[in-house]
C-alpha positions as a Markdown table, in Angstrom:
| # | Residue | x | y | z |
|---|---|---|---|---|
| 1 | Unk | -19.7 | -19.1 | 53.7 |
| 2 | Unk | -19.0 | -17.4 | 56.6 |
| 3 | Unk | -21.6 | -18.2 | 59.6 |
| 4 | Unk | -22.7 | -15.1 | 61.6 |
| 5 | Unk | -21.1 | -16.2 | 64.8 |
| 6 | Unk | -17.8 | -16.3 | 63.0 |
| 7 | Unk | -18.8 | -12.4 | 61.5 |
| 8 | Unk | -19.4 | -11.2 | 65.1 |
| 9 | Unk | -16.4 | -12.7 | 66.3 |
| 10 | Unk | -14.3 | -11.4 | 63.9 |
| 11 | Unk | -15.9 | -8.1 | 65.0 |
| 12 | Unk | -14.8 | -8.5 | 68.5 |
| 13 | Unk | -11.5 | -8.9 | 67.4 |
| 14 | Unk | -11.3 | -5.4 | 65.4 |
| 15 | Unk | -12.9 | -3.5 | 68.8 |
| 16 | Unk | -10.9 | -5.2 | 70.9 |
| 17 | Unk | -7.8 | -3.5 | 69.1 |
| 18 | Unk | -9.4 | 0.1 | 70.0 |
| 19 | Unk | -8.5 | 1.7 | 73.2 |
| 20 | Unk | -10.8 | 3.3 | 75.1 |
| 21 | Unk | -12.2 | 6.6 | 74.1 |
| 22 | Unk | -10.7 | 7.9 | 77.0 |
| 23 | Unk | -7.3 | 7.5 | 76.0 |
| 24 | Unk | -7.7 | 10.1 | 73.3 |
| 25 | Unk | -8.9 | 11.0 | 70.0 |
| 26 | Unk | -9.6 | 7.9 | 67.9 |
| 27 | Unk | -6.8 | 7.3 | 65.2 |
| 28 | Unk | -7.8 | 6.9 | 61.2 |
| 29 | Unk | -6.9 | 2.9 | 61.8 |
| 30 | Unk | -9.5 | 2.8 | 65.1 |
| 31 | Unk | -12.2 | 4.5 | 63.4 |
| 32 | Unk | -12.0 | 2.1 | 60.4 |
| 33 | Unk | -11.4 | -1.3 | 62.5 |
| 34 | Unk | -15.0 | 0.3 | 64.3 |
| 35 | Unk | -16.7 | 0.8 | 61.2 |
| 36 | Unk | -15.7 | -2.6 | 60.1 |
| 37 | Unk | -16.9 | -4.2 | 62.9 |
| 38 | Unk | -20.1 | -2.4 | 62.5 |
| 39 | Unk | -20.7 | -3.4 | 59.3 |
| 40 | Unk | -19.5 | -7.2 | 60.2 |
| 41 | Unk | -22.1 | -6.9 | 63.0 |
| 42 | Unk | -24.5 | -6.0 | 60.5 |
| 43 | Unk | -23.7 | -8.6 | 57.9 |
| 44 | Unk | -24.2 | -10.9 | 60.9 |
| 45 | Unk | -27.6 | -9.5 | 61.5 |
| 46 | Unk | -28.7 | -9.9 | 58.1 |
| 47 | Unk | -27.2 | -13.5 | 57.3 |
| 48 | Unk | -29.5 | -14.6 | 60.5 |
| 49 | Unk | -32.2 | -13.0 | 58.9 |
| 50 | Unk | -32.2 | -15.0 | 55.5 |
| 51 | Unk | -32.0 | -18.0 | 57.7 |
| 52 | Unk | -34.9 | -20.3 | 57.2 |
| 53 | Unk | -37.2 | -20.7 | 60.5 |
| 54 | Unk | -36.7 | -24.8 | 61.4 |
């Protein structure tokens, strides 16, 4: 099972390959590695949340 600090890191990962929005209009690939990461980040959020209080 994946742990949620691995999840977020893999998230970092996919937004570090997106440029800046500054740099222009966000390619189909950088829109999905973002949306990825989001959901990663949420996947994250939720595996914390189905951890048992100790």
């Amino acid at each position: 099972m994946t742990t949620p600090s691995e999840l977020r890191a893999r998230a970092a990962e996919l937004e570090q390959r997106v440029p800046p929005l500054t740099a222009g209009p966000r390619t189909d690939d950088e829109q999905m590695w973002l949306e990825k990461a989001a959901a990663l980040r949420a996947e994250a959020d939720r595996a914390e949340g189905d951890t048992p209080a100790t």
